[in-house]
DSSP file (Angstrom, degrees, kcal/mol; ACC not computed):
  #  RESIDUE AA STRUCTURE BP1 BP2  ACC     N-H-->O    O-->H-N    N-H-->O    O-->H-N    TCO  KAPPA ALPHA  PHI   PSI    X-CA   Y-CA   Z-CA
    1    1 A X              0   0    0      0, 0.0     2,-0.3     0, 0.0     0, 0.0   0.000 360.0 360.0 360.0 125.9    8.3   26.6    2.1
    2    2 A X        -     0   0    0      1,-0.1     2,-0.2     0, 0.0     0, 0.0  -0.810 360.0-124.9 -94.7 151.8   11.0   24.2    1.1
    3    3 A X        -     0   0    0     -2,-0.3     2,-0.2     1,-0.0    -1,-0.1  -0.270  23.0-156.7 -53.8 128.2   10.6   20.6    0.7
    4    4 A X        -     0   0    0     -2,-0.2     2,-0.3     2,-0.0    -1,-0.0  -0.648  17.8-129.2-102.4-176.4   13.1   18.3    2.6
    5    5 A X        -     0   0    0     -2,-0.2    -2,-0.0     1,-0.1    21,-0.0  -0.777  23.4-172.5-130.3  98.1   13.8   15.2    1.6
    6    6 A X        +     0   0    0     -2,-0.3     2,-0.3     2,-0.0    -1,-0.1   0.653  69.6  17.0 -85.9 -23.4   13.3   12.5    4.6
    7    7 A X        -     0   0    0      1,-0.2     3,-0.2    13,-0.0    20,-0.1  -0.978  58.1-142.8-145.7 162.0   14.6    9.1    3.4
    8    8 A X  S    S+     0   0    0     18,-0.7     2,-1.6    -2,-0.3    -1,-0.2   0.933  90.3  80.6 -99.8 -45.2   16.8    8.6    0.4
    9    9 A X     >  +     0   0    0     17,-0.2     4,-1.1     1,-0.2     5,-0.3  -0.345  47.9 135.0 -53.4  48.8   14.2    4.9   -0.2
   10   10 A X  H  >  +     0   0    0     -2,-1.6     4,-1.3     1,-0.2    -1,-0.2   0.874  65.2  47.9 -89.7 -12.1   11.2    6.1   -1.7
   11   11 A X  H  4 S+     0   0    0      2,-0.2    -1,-0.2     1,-0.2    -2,-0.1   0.873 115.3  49.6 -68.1 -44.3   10.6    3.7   -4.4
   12   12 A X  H  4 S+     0   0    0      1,-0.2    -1,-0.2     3,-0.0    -2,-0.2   0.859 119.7  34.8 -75.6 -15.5   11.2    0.8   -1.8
   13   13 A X  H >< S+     0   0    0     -4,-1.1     3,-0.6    -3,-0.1    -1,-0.2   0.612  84.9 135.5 -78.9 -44.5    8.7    2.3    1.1
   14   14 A X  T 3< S+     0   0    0     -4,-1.3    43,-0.2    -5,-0.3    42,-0.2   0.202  77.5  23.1 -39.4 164.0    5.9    3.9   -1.1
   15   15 A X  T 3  S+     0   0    0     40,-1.2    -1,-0.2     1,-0.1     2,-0.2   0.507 113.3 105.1  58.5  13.6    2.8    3.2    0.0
   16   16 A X    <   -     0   0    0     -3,-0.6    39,-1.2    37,-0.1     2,-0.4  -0.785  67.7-125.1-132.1 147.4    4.4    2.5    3.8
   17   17 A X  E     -AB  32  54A   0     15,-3.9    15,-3.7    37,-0.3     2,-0.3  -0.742  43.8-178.8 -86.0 128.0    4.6    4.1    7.3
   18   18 A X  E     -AB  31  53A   0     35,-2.1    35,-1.6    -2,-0.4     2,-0.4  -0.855  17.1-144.7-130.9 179.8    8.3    4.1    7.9
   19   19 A X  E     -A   30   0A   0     11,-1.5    10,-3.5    -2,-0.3    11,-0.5  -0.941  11.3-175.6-142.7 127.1   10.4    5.3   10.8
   20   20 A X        -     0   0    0     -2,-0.4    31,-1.7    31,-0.3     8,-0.1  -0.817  38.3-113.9-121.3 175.2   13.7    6.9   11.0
   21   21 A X  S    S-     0   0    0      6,-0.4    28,-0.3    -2,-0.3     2,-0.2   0.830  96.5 -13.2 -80.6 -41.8   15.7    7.8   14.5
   22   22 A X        -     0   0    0      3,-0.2    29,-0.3    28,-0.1    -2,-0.1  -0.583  68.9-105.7-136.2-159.2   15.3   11.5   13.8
   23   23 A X  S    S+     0   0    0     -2,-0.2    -1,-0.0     3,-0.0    -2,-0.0   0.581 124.5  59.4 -96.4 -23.7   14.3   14.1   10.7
   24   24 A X  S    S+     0   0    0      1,-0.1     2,-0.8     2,-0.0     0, 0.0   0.770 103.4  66.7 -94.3 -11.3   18.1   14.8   10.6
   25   25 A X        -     0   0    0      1,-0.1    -3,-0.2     2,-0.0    -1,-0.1  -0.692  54.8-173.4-100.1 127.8   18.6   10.9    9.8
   26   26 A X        +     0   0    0     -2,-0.8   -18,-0.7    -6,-0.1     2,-0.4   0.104  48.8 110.3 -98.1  46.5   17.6    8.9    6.8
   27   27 A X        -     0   0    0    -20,-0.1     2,-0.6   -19,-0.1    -6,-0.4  -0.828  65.3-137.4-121.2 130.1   18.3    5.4    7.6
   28   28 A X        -     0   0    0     -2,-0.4    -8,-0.2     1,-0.2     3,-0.1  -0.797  23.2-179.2-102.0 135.6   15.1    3.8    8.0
   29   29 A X        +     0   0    0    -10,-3.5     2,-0.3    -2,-0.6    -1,-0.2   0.836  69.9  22.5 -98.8 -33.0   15.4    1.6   11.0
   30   30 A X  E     +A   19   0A   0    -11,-0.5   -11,-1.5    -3,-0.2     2,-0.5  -0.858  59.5 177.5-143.7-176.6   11.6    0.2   10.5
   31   31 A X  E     +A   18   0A   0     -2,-0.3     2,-0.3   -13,-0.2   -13,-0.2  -0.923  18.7 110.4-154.2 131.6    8.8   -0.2    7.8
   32   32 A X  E     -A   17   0A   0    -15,-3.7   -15,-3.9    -2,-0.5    -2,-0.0  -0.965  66.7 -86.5 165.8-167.4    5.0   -1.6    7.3
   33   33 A X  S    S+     0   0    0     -2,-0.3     2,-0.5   -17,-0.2    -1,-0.1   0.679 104.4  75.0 -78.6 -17.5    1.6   -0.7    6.6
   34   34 A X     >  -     0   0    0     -3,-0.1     4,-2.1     1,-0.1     5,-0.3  -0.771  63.1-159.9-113.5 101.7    0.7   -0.3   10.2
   35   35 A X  H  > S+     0   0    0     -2,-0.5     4,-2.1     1,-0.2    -1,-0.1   0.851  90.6  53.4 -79.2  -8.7    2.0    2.9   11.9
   36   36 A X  H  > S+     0   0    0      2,-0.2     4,-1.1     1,-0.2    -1,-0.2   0.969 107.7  50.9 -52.1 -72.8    1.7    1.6   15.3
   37   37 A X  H  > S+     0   0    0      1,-0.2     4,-2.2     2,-0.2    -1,-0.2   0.690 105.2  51.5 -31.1 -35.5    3.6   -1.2   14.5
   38   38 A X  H >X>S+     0   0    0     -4,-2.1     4,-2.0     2,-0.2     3,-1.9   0.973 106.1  63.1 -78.9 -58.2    6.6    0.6   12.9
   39   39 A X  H >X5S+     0   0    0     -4,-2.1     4,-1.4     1,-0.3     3,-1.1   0.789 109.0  33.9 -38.0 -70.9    6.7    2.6   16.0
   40   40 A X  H 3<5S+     0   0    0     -4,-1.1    -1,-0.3     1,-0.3     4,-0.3   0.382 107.1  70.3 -79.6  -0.1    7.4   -0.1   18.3
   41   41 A X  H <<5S+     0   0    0     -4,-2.2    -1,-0.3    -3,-1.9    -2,-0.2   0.867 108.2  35.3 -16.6 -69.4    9.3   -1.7   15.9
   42   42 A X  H <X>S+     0   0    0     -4,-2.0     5,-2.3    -3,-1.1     4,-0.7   0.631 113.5  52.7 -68.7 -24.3   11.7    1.0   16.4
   43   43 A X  T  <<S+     0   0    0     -4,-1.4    -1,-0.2    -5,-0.6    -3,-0.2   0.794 105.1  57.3 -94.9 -14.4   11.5    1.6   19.7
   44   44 A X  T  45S+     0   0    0     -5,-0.3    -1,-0.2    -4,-0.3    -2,-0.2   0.754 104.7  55.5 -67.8  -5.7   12.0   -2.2   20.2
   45   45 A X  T  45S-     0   0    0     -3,-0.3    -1,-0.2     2,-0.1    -2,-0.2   0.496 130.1 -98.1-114.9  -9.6   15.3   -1.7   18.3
   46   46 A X  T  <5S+     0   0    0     -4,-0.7     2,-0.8     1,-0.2    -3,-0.2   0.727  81.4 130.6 109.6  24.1   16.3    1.0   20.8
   47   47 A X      < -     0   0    0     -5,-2.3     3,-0.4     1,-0.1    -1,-0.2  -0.791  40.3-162.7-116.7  88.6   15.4    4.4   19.1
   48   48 A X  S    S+     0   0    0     -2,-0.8    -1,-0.1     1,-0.2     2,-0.1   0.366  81.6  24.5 -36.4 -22.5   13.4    6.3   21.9
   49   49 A X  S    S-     0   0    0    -28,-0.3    -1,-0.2    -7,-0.1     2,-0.1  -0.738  85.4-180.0-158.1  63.6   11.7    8.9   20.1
   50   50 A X        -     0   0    0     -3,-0.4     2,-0.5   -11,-0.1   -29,-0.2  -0.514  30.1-117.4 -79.1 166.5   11.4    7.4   16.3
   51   51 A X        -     0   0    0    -31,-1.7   -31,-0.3   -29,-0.3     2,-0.3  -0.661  22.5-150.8 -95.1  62.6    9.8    9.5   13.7
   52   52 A X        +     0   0    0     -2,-0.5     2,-0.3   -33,-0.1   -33,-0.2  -0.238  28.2 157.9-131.9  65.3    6.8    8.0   12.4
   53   53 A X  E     -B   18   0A   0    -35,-1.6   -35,-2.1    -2,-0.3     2,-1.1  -0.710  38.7-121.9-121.8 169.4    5.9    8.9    8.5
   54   54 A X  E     -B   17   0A   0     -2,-0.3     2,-0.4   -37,-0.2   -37,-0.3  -0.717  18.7-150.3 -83.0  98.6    4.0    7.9    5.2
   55   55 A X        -     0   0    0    -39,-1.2   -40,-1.2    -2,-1.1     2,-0.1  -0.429  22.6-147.5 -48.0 103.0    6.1    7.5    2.0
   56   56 A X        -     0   0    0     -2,-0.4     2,-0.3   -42,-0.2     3,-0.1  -0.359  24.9 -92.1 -74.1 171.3    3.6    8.4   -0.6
   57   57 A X        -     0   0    0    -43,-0.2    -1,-0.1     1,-0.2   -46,-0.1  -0.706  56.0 -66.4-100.8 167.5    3.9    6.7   -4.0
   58   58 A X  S    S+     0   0    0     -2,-0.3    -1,-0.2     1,-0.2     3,-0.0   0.393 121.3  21.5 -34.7 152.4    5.7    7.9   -6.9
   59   59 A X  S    S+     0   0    0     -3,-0.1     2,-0.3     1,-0.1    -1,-0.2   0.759 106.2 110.2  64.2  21.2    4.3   11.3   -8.8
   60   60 A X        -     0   0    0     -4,-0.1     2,-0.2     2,-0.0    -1,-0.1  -0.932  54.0-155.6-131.6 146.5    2.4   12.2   -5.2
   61   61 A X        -     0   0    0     -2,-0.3     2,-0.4    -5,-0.0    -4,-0.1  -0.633   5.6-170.2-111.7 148.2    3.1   14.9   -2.6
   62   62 A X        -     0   0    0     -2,-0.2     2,-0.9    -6,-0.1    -6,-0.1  -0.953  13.1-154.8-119.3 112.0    2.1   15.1    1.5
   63   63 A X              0   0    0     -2,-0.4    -2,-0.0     1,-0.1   -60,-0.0  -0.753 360.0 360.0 -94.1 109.9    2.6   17.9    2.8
   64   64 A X              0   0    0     -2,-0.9    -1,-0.1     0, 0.0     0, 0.0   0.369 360.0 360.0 -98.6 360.0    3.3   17.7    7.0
């Protein structure tokens, strides 16, 4: 299996649920602790179907 890489901002996200539009974009439209929140963040901002994930911190892996 290869690794992708989903947002180019991991230092500034670790430890955060962030949200991008798709998997093929890495522009994070929203961010917190709270993944609920980030959702409808994003969908308040007009991105119908955002992608909802956890930025581990540095030196750890998640594998989805």
């Amino acid at each position: 299996m290869t690794a992708k890489l989903i947002t180019n901002d991991g230092k500034k996200y670790a430890g955060k649920f962030v949200a991008t539009s798709s998997f093929n974009d890495k522009t994070v439209v929203a961010a917190g602790k709270d993944p609920l929140k980030v959702r409808k963040e994003a969908i308040n901002k007009g991105h119908t179907s955002p992608v909802v994930f956890f930025v581990p911190d540095k030196n750890s892996m998640h594998i989805y």
